[in-house]
MARMI-49212 format. One record per residue: residue number from 1; residue in three letters; x, y, z of N, C-alpha, C, O in turn. Coordinates in steps of 0.1 Angstrom, whole numbers, m for minus. Layout:
+-----+-----+-------+-------+-------+-------+-------+-------+-------+-------+-------+-------+-------+-------+
:   n : res :    nx :    ny :    nz :   cax :   cay :   caz :    cx :    cy :    cz :    ox :    oy :    oz :
+-----+-----+-------+-------+-------+-------+-------+-------+-------+-------+-------+-------+-------+-------+
: NUM : ala :     X :     Y :     Z :     X :     Y :     Z :     X :     Y :     Z :     X :     Y :     Z :
...
+-----+-----+-------+-------+-------+-------+-------+-------+-------+-------+-------+-------+-------+-------+
//
This chain:
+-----+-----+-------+-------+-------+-------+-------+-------+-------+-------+-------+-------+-------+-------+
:   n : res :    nx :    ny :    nz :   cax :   cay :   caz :    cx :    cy :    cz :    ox :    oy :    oz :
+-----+-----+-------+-------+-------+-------+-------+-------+-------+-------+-------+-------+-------+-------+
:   1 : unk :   311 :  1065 :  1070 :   312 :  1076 :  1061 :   324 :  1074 :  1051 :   334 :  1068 :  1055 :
:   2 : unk :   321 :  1078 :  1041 :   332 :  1078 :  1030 :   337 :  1091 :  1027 :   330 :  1101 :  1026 :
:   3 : unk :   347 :  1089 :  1026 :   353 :  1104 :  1020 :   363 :  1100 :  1006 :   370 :  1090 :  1005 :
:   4 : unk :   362 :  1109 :   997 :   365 :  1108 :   981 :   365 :  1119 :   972 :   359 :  1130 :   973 :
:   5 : unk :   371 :  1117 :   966 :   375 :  1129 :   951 :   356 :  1126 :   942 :   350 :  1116 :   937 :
:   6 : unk :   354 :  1143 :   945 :   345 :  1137 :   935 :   343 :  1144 :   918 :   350 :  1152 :   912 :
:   7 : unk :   332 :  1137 :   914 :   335 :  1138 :   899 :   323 :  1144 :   897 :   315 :  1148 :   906 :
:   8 : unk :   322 :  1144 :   882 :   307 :  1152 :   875 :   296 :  1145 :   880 :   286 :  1151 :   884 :
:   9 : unk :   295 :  1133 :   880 :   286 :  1127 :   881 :   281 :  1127 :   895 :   270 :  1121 :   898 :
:  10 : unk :   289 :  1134 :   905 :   284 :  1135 :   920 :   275 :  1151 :   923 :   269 :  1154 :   933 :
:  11 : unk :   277 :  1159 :   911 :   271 :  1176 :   912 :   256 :  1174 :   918 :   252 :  1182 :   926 :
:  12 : unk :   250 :  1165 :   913 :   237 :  1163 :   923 :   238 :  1170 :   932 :   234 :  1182 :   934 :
:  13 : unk :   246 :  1161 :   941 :   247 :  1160 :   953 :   252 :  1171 :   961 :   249 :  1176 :   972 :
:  14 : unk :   264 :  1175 :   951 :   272 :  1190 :   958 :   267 :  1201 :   958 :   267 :  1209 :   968 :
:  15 : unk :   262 :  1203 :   943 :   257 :  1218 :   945 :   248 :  1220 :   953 :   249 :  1232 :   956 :
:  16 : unk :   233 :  1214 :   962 :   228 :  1221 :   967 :   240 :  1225 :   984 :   239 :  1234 :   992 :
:  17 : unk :   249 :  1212 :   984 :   256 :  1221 :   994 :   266 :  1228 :   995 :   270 :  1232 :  1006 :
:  18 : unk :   276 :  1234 :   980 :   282 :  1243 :   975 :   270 :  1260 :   976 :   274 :  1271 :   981 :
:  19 : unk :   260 :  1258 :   972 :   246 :  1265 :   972 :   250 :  1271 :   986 :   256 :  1281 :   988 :
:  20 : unk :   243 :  1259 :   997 :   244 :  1265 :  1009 :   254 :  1270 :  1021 :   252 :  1275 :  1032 :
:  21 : unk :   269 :  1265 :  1010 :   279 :  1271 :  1018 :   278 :  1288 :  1014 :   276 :  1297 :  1023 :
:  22 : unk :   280 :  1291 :   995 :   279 :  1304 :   997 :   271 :  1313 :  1002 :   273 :  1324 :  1006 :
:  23 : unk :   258 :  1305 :  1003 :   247 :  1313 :  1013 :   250 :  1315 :  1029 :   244 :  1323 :  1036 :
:  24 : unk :   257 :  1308 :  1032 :   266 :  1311 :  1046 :   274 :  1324 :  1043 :   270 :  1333 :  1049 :
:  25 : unk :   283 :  1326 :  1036 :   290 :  1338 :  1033 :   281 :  1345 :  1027 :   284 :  1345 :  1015 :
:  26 : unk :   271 :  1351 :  1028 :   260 :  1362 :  1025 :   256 :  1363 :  1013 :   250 :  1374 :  1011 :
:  27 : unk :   257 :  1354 :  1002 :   253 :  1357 :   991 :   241 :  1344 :   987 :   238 :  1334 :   994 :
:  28 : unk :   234 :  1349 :   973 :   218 :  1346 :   978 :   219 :  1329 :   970 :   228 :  1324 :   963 :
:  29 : unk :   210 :  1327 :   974 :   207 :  1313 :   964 :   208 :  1317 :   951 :   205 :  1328 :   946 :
:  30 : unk :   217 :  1300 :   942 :   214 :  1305 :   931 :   225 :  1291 :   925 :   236 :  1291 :   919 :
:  31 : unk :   217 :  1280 :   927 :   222 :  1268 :   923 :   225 :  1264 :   911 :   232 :  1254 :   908 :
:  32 : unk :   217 :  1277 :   899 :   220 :  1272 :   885 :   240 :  1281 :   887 :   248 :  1272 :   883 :
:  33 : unk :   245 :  1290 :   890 :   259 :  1297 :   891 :   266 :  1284 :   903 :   277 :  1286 :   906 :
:  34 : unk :   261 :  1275 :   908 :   272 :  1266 :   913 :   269 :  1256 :   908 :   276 :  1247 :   913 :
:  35 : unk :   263 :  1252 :   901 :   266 :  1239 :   893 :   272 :  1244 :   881 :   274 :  1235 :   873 :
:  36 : unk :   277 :  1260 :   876 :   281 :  1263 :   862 :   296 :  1262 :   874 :   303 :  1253 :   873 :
:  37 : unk :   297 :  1269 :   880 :   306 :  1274 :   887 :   317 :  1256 :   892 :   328 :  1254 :   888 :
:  38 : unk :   311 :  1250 :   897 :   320 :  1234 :   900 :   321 :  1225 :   887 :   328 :  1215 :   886 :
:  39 : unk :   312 :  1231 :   876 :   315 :  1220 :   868 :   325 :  1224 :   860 :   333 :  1216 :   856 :
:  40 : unk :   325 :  1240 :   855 :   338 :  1242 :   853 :   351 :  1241 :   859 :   361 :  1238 :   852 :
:  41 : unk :   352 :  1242 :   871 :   363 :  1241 :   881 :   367 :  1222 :   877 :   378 :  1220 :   872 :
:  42 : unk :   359 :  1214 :   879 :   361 :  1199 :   877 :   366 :  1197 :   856 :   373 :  1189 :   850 :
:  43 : unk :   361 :  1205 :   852 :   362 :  1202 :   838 :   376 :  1205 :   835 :   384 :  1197 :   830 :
:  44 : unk :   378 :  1221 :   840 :   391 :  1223 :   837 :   402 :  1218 :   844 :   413 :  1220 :   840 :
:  45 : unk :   401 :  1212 :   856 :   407 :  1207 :   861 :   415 :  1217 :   873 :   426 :  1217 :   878 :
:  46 : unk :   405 :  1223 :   875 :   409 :  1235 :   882 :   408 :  1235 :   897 :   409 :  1246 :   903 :
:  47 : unk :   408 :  1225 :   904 :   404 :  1228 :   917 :   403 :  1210 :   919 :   403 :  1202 :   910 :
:  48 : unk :   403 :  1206 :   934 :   402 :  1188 :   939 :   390 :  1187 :   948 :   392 :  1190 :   960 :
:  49 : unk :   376 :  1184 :   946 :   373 :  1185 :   957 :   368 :  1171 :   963 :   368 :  1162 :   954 :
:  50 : unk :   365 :  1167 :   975 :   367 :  1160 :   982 :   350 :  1165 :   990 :   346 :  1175 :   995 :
:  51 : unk :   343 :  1149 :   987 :   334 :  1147 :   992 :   328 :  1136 :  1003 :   327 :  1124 :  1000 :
:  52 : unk :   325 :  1141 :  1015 :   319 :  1129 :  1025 :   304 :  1128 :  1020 :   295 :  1136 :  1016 :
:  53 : unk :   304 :  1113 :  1020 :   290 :  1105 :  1019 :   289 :  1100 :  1031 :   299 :  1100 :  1039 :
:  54 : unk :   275 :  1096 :  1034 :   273 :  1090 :  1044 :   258 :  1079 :  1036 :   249 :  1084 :  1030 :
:  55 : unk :   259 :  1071 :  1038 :   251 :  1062 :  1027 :   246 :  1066 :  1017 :   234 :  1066 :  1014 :
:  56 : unk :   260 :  1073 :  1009 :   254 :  1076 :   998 :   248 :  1090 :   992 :   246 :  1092 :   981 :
:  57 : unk :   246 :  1100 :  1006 :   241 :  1105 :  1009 :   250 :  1117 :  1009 :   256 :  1119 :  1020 :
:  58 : unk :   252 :  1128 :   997 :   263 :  1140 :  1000 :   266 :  1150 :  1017 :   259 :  1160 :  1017 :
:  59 : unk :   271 :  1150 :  1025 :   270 :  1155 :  1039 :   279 :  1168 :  1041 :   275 :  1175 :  1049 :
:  60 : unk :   287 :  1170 :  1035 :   302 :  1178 :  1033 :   311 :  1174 :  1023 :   313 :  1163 :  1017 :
:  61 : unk :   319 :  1190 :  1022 :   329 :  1190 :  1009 :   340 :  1201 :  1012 :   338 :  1212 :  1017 :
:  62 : unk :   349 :  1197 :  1009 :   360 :  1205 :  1008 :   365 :  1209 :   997 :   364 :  1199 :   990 :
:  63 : unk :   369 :  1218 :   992 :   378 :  1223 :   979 :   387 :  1226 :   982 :   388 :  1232 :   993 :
:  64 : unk :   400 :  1222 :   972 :   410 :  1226 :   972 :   419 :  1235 :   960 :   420 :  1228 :   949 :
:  65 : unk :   424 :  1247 :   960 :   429 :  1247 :   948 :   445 :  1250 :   944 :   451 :  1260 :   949 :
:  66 : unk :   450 :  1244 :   937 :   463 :  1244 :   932 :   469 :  1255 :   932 :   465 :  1264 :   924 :
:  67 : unk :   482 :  1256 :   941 :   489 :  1272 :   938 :   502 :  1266 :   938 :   506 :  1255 :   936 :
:  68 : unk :   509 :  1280 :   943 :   525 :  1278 :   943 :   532 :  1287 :   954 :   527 :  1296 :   959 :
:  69 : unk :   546 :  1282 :   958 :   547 :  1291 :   967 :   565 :  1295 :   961 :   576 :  1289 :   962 :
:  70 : unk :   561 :  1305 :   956 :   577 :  1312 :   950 :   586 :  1310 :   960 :   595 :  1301 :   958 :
:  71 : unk :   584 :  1317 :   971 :   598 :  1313 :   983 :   601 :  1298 :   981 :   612 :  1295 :   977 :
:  72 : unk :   592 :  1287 :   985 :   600 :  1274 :   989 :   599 :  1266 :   977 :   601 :  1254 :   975 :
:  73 : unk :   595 :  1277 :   968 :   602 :  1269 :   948 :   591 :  1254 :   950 :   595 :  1243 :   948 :
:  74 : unk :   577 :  1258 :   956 :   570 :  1240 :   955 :   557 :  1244 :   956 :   553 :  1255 :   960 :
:  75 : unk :   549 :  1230 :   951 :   533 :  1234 :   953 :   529 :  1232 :   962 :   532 :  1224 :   971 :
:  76 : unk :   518 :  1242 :   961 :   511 :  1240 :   976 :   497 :  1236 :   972 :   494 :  1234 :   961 :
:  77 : unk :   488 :  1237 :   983 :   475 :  1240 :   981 :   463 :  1251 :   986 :   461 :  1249 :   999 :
:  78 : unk :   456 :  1259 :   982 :   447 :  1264 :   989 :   432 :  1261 :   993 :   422 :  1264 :   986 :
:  79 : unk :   431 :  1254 :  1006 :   419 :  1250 :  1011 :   409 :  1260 :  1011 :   406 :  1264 :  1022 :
:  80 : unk :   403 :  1264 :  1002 :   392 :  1274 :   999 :   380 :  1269 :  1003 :   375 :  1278 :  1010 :
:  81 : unk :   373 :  1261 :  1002 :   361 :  1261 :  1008 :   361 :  1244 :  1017 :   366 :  1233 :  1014 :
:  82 : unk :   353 :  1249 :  1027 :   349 :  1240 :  1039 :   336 :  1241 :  1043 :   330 :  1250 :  1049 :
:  83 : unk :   328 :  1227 :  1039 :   310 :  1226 :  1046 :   309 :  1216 :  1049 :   314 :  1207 :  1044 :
:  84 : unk :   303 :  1215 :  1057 :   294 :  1205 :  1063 :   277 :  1210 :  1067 :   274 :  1220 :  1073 :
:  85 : unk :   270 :  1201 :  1062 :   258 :  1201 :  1068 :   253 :  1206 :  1082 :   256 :  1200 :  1092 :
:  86 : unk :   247 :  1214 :  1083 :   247 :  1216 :  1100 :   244 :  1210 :  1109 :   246 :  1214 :  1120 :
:  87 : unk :   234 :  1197 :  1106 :   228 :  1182 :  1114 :   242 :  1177 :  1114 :   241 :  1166 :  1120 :
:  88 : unk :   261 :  1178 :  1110 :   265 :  1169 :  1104 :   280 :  1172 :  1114 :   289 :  1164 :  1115 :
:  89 : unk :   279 :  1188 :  1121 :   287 :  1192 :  1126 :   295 :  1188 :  1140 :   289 :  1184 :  1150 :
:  90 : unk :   306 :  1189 :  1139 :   312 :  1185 :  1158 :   309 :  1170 :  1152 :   321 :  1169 :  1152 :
:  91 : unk :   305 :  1159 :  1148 :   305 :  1149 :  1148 :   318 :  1141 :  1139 :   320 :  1129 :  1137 :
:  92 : unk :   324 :  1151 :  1136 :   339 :  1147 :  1129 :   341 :  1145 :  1114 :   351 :  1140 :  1109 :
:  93 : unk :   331 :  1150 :  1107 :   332 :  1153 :  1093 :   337 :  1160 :  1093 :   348 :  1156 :  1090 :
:  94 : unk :   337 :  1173 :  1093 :   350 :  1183 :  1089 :   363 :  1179 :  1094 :   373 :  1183 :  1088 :
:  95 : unk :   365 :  1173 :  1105 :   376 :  1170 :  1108 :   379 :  1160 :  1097 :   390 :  1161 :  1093 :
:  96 : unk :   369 :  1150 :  1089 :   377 :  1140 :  1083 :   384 :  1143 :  1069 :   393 :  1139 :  1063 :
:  97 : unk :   374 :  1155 :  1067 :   377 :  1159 :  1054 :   387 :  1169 :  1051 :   389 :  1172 :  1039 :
:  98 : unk :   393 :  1177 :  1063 :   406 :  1186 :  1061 :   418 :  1172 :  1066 :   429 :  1174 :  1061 :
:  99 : unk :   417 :  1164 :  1073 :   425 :  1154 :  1071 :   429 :  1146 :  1059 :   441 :  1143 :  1055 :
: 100 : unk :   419 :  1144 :  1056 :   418 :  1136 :  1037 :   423 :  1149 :  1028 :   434 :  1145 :  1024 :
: 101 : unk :   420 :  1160 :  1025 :   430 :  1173 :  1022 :   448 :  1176 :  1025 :   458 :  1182 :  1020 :
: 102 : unk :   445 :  1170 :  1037 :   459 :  1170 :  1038 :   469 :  1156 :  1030 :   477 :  1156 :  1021 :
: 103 : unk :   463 :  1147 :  1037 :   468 :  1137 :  1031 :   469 :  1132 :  1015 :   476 :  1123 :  1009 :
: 104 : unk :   456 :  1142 :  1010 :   460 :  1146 :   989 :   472 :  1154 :   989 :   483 :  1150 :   984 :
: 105 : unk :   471 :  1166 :   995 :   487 :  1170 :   997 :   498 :  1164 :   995 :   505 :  1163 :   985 :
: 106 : unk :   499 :  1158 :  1007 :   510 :  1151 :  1005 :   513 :  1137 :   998 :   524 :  1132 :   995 :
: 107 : unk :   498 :  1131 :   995 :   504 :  1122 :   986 :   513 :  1131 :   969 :   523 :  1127 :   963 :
: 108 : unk :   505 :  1142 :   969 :   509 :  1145 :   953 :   525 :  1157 :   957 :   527 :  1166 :   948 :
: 109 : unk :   532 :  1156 :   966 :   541 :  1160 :   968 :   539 :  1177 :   974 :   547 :  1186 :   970 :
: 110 : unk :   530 :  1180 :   981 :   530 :  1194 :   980 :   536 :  1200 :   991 :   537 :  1192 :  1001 :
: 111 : unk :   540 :  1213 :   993 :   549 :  1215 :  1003 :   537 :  1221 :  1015 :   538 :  1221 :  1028 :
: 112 : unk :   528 :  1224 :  1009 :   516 :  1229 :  1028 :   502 :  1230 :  1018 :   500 :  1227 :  1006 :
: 113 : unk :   492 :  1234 :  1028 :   480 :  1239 :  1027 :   480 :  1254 :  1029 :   491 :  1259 :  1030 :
: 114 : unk :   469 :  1264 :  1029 :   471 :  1274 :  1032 :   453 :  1279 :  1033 :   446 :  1277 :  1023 :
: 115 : unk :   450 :  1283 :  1040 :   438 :  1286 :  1045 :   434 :  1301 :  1047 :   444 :  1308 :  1049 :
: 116 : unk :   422 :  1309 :  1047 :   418 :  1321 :  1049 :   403 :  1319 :  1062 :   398 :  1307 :  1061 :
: 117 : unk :   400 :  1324 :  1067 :   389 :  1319 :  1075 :   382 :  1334 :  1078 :   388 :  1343 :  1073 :
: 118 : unk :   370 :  1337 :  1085 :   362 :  1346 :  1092 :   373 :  1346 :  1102 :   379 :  1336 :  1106 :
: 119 : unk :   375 :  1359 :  1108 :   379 :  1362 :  1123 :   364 :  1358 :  1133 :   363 :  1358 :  1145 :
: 120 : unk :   356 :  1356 :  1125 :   344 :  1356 :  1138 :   338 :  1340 :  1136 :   327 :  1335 :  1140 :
: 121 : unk :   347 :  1333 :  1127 :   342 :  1312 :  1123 :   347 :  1307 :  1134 :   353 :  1297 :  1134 :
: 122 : unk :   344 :  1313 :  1145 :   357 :  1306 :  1157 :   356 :  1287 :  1160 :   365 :  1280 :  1166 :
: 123 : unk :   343 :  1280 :  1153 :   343 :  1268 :  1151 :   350 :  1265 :  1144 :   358 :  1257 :  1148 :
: 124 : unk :   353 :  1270 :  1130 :   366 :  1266 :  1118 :   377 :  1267 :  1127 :   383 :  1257 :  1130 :
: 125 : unk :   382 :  1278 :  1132 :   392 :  1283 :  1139 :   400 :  1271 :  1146 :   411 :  1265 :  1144 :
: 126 : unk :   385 :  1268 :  1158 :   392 :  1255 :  1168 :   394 :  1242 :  1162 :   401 :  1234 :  1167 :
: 127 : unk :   387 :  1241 :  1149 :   389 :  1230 :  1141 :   401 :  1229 :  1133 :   406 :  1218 :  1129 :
: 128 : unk :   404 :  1240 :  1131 :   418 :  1242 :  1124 :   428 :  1235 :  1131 :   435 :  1225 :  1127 :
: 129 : unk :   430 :  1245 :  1144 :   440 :  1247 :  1153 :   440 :  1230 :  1161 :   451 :  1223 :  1162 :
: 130 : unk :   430 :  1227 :  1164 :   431 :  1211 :  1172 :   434 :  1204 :  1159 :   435 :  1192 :  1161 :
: 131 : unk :   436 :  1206 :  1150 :   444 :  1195 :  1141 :   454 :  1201 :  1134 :   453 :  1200 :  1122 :
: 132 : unk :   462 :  1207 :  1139 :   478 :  1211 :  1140 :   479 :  1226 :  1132 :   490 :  1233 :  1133 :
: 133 : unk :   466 :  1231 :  1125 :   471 :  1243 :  1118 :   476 :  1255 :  1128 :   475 :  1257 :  1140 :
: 134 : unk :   483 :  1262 :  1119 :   486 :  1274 :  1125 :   487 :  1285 :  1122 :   492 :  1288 :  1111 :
: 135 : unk :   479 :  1295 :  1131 :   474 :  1308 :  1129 :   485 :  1319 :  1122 :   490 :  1325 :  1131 :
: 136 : unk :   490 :  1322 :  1110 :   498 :  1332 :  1106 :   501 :  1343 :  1110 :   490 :  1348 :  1105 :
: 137 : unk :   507 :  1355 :  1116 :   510 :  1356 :  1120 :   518 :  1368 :  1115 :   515 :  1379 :  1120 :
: 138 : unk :   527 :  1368 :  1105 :   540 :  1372 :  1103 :   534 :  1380 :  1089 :   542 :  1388 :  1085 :
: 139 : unk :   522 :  1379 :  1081 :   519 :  1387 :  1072 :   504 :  1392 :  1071 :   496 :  1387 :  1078 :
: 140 : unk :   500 :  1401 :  1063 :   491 :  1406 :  1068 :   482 :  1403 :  1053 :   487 :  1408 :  1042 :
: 141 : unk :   470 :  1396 :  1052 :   460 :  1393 :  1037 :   453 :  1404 :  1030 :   443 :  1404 :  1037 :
: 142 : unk :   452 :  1414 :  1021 :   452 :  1420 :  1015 :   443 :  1413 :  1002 :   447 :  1402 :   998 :
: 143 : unk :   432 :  1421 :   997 :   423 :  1416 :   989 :   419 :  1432 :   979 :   419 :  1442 :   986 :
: 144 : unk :   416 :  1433 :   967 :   411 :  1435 :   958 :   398 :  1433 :   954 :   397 :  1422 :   950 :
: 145 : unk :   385 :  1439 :   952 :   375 :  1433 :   947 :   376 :  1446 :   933 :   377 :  1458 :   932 :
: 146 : unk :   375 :  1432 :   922 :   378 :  1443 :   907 :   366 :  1446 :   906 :   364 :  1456 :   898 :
: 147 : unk :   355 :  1441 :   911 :   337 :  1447 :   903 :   336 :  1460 :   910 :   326 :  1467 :   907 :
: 148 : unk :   345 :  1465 :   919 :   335 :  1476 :   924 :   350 :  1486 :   929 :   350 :  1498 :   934 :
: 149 : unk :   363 :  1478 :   927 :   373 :  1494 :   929 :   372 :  1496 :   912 :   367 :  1490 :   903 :
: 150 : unk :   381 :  1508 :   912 :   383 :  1515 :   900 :   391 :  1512 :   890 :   403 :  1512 :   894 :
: 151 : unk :   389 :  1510 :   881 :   401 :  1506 :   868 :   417 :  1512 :   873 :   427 :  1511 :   866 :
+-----+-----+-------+-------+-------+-------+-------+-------+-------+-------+-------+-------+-------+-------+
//
């Protein structure tokens, strides 16, 4: 298996499994909004994402996207999306590819990762946790949706 930064020229391959990650999080098909949706993210330079092949063959992807962390004055990153194939799972692709995530990290100097998950992904969870993450703790995530609260 390979794992790699991918480029425009791999969207083939990603979007139908960008497609079928957000269709895990309940929302419907709709591959022409994720191939507008990644190609902008890759155009503008907005986001890293990181693709396993397996001959060739797109299997999983990770995204990462660029932030900051005011307290420790350094960049970080936010691991925002995590898939794998579900023929593809427990066989150590997602483990390779939050590995290969970490390790962009720190090649480009960043001071952590930082993650959001389902309280009920308890697979993400133990996959997290068996490779050293750690459950926060000390603050509480707080979200906004502007389409539907009130000006």
């Amino acid at each position: 298996m390979e794992i790699r930064r991918a480029a425009p020229d791999d969207l083939q391959g990603l979007v139908p499994l960008f497609d079928r990650y957000r269709q895990f999080y309940g929302r419907p098909s709709d591959e022409a909004a994720a191939r507008r949706f990644l190609g902008e993210r890759m155009a503008r330079g907005q986001s890293v994402i990181l693709l396993a092949l397996d001959a060739g063959r797109a299997v999983g992807f990770v995204q990462l996207y660029p932030s900051f962390s005011s307290v420790r004055a350094a960049a970080t990153f936010i691991l925002n999306d995590l898939y794998v194939e579900p023929g593809r799972r427990r066989g150590g692709t997602g483990a390779r590819l939050v590995e290969a995530a970490a390790a962009l990290a720190r090649e480009t100097g960043a001071a952590g990762l930082s993650l959001v998950t389902g309280v009920d992904n308890l697979a993400a969870q133990t996959l997290y946790e068996r490779l050293g993450w750690t459950r926060e703790t000390r603050f509480l995530e707080y979200g906004l949706d502007l389409a539907t609260s009130p000006p």
